[in-house]
DOVO-154505 format. One record per residue: x, y, z of N, C-alpha, C, O in turn. Coordinates in steps of 0.2 Angstrom, whole numbers, plus 5000, padded with zeros to 4 digits. Layout:
DOVO-154505
XYZXYZXYZXYZ;...
//
This chain:
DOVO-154505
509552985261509552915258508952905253508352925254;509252875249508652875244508352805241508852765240;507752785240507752735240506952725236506652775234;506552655234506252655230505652585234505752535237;505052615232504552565237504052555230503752595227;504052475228503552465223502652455224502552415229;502252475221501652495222501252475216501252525212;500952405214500552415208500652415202500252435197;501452375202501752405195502052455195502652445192;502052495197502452535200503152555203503252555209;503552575200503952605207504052695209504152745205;503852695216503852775218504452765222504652715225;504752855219505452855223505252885230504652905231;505652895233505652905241506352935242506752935238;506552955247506852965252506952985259506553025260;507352975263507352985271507953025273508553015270;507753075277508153135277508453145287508053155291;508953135288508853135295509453085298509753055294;509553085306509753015310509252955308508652955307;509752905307509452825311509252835314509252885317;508752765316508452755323508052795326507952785332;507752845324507252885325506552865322506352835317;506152915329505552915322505652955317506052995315;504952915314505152985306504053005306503552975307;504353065304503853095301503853095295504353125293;503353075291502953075282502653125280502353175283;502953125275502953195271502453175265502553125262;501853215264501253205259501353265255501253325256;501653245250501653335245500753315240500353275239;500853375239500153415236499953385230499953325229;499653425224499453405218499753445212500353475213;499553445205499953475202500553475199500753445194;500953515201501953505197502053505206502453545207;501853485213502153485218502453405215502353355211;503053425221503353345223503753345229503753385233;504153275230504153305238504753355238504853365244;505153395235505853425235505353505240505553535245;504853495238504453565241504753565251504953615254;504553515252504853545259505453505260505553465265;505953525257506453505258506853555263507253525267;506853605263507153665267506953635274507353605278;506153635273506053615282506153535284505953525290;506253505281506553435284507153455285507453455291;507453475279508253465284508353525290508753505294;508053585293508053595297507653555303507853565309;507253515301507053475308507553435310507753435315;507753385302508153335304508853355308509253315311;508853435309509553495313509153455323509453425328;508653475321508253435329508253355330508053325335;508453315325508553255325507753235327507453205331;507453255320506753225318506853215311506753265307;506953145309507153125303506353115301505853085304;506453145292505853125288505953085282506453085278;505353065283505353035275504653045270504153045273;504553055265504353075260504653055252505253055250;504053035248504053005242503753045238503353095241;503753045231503553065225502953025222503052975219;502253055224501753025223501752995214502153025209;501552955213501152935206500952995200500353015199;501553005196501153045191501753115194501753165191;502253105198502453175202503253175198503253145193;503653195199504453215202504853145197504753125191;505253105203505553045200505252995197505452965192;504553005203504252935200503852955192503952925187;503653005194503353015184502852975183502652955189;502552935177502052915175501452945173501553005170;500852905175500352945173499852975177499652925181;499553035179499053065183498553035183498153035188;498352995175497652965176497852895179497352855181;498252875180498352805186498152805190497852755192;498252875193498152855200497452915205497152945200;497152925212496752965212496852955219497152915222;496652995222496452995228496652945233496952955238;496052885230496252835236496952805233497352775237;497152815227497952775227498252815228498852785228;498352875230498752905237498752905241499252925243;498152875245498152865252498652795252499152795255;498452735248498952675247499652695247500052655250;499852745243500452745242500752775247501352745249;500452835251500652845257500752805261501252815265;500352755263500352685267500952645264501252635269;501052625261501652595256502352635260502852605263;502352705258502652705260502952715269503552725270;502452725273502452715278502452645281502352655287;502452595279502352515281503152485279503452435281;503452535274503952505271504652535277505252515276;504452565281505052595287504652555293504152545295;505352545296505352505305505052565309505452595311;504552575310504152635313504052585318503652545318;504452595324503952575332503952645336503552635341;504052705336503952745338503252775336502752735335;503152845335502452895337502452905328502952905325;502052905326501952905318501452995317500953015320;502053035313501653095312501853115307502453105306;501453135302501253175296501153245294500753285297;501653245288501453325289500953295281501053245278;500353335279500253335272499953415272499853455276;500153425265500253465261499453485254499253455249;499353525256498853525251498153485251497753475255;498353445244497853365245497953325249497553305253;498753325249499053285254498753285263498753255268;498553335261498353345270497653295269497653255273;497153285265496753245263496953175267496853145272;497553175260497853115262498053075267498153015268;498253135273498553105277497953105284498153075289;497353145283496553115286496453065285496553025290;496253035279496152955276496652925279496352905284;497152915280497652875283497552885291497852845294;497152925293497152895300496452835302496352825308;496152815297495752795298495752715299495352685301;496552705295496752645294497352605301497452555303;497752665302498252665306498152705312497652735313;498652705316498452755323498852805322499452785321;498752855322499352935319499352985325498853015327;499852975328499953015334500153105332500353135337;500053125327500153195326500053205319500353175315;499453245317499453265308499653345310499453375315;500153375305500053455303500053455294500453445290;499253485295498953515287499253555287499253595291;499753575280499653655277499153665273498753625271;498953745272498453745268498253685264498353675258;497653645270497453585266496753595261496253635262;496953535256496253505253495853475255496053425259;495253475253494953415258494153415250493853455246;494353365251493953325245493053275248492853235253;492753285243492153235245492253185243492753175239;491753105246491953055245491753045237492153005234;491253055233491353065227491753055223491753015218;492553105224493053125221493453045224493653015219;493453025228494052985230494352935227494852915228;493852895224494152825221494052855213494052815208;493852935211493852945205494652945201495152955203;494652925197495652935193495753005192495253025188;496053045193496253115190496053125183496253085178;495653175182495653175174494953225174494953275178;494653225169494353275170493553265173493153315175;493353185174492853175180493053215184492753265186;493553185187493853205195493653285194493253305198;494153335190494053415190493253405190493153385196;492853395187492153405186491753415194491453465197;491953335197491553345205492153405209491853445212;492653405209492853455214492653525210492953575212;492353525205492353605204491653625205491453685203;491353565209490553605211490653635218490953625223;490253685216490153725222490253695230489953635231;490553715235490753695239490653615240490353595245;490753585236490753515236491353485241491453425242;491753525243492053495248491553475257491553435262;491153535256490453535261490453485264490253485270;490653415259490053355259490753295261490653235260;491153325264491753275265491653235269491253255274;491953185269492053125276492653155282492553145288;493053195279493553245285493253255291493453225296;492953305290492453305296492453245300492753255305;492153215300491853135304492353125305492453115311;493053095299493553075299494153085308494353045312;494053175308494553215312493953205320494153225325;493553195320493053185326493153145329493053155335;493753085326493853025329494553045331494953005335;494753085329495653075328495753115336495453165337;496153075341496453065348497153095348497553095353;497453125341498153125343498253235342497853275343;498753235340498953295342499053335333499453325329;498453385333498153415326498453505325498253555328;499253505319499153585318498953585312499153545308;498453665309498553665304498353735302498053775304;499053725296499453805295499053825289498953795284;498853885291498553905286498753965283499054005286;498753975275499054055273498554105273497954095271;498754165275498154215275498054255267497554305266;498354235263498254245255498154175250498154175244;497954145253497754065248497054095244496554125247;497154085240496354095234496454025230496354015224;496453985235496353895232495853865238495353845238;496253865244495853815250495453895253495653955255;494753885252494353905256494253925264494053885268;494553985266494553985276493953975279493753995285;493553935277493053925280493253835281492953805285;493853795277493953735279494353725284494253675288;495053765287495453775291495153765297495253725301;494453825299494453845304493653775306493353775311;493553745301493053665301493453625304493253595309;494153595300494553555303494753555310494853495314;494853635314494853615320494353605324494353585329;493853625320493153635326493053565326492653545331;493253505321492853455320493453405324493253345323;493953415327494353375330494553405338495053435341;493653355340493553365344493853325350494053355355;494053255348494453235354495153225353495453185355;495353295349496053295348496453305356496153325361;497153295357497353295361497753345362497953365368;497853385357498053475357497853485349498053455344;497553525350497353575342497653625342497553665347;498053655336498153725336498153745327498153715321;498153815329497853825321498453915320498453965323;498753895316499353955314499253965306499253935301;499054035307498754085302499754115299500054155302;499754095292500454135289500354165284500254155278;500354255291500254315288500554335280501154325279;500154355275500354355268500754285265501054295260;500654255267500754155262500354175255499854215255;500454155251499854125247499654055248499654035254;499554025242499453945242500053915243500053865248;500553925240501053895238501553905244502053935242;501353885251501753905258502553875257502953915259;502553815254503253795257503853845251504453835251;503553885246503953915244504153975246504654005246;503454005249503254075253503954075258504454115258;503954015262504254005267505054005268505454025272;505053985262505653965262506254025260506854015261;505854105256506254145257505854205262505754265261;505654175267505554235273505554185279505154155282;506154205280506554165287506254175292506154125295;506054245296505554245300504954185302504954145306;504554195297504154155295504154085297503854065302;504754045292505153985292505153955298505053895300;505354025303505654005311505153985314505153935318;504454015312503854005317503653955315503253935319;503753925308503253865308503853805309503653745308;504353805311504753775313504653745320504553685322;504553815324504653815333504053775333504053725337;503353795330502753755330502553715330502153695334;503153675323503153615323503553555329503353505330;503953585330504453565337504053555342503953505344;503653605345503353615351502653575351502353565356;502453545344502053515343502053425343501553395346;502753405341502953355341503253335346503453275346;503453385351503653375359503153355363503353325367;502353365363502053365364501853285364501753245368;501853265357501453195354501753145357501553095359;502753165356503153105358503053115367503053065370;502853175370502753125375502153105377502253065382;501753105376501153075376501252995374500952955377;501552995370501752945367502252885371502152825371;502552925373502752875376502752845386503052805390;502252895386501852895395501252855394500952845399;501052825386500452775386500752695388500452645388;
//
């Protein structure tokens, strides 16, 4: 179903994939020419498990269109939120973010209570870059030398109590493996951490994935056994 959440002047398109009456899992796509159609293979295989998601076309992206210099960091995290405040969420609230997106959907725990994040090969940005507009500031600060070093993620995920996977590709020459294996060391009172390495990924996982079924399978089962996890914890509180 598809549907449209205004933001600022703005309208971002959206969509929800799945049963009624469930929870839903948020979908954060990446930066660049991503948008949300990228994990579309694997929602609707979840939504096969009756775990409906929903996922929007950030600012500058897909349907919604507009301008890149609009928006930035933190008005992704907004729009994220937007888009999550705008569905009857009384169940367990979990996030998949994707690239930046996985950024995105750290900051978002900071504001709400997020009972499951799964990063893919995530970004992770300094505070610097965050209230910057995309443009060519923004490229400037993230293209200093390990300037992701100097993130709030860190601190951010120290706090975070709910249930963390993050998928990493063993060919990305974008996110640095020195962040995947930071994120989990730094989520410390996570309530289950796991960390899945996808052998020959490049960056660009959800397309990798999407023709090597194998693969597909395992970051599927991952995610299931991850989310079985959270929903019950979830609702033993």
């Amino acid at each position: 179903m598809d549907f449209k959440i205004d933001y600022r002047g703005h309208v971002l398109q959206a969509d929800r994939i799945g049963p009624l009456n469930t929870s839903t899992l948020f979908v954060l796509h990446g930066a660049g020419s991503a948008t949300r159609g990228r994990f579309l293979s694997l929602r609707e295989r979840l939504a096969e498990s009756n775990i409906t998601s929903t996922a929007l076309d950030f600012l500058g992206h897909g349907e919604t269109g507009g301008q890149m210099s609009d928006s930035s960091l933190a008005s992704r995290t907004e729009q994220a939120l937007a888009l999550i405040t705008s569905q009857d969420q009384k169940s367990l609230i979990s996030i998949i973010g994707s690239s930046m997106g996985a950024y995105n959907a750290i900051k978002i725990t900071e504001q709400i209570s997020v009972d499951m994040l799964i990063l893919f090969v995530p970004g992770i940005y300094s505070p610097e870059a965050y209230r910057t507009p995309f443009g060519k500031e923004f490229s400037r600060i993230i293209r200093q030398d390990r300037s992701w070093s100097e993130s709030d993620a860190w601190e951010i995920l120290s706090k975070f109590t709910g249930s963390l996977l993050v998928i990493e590709s063993e060919n990305d020459t974008v996110i640095p493996k020195e962040i995947p294996e930071r994120l989990i060391s730094s989520a410390t009172r996570a309530r289950r951490c796991e960390h899945l390495t996808v052998a020959g990924a490049p960056h660009q996982i959800a397309k990798y994935l999407s023709e090597n079924p194998k693969d597909f399978d395992t970051v599927v089962q991952k995610i299931l056994d991850m989310y079985g996890v959270a929903n019950k914890a979830f609702n033993s509180d």
